[in-house]
N, C-alpha and C positions, 0 to 999 in steps of 0.2 A: 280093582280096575281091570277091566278084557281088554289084553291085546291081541290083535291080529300081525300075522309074520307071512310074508311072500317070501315064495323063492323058486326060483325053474325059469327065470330070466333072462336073455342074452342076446348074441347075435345069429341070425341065420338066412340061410340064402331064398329067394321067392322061391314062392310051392316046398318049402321046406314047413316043417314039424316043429312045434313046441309044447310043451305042457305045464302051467302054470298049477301052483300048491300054493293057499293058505289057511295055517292052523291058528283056534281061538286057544289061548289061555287065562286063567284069571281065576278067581274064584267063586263060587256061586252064582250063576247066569245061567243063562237060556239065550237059546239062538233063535229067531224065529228066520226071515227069508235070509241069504245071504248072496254075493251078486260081486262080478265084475266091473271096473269099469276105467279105462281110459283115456289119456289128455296126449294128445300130441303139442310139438310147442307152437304157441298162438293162438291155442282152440282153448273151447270150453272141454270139461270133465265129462264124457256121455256114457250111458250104459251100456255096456257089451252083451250080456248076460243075468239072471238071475232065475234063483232056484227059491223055493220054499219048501220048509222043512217035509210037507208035504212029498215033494219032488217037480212038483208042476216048473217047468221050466218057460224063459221066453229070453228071445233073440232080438239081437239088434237087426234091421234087415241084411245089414253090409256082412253081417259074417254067419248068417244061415247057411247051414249046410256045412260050413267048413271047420266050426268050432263047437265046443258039446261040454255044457258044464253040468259038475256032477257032485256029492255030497255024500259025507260019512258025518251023521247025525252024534254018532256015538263018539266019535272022534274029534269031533268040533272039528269038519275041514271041507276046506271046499275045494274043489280043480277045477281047471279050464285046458281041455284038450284043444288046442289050434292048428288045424292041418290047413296045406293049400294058403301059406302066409302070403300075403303081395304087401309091397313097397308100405301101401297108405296101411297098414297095421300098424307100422311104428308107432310108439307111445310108450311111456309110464303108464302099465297096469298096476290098478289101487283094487284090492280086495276092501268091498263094504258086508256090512253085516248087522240086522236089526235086533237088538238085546237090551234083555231083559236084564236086572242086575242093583242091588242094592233097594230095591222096591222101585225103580222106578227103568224108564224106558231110553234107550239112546242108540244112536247111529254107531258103528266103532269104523275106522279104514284104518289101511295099512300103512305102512312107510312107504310102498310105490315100487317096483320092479320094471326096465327097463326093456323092451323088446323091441331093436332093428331086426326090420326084414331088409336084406340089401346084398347089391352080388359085389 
């Protein structure tokens, strides 16, 4: 079984800096895109980001320009640099991830990491 592990979560002030990490472990799998994503409370889950093993990346509109996600194929890991945080950032960030594994196909997400933007 792959799991996926967040962590680089917390509090910080608007226009402040964060940087989110999640590493896959498990045994025998493949990654193929891997991807951000989001729930503030009351909302649905949306996608923030997503990368393919390729590199090709794509953005949510709301956080173009301020956040840059990025990938270590070799390392099973994916970041989320988030600069320029405002308020409606808050959420549990959930690292997703599409694998390969035991012959067949599945989604894996994370336990969820916590990011208030707030002064």
């Amino acid at each position: 079984q792959v799991q996926l592990v967040e962590s680089g979560g917390g509090l910080v002030q608007p226009g402040g800096s964060l940087r989110l990490s999640c590493a896959a472990s498990g045994r025998r799998f493949s990654i193929y895109a891997m991807g951000w994503y989001r729930q503030a409370p009351g909302k649905q889950r949306d996608l923030v980001a997503s990368i393919t093993s390729g590199g090709n990346t794509h953005y949510a509109d709301s956080v173009k320009g301020r956040f840059t996600i990025s990938r270590d194929n070799a390392a099973n890991t994916v970041s989320l640099q988030m600069n320029s945080l405002k308020p409606e950032d808050t959420a549990v960030y959930y690292c997703n991830a599409d694998l390969f594994s035991s012959g067949s196909l599945s989604t894996g997400w994370g336990q969820g990491t916590q990011v208030t933007v707030s002064s």
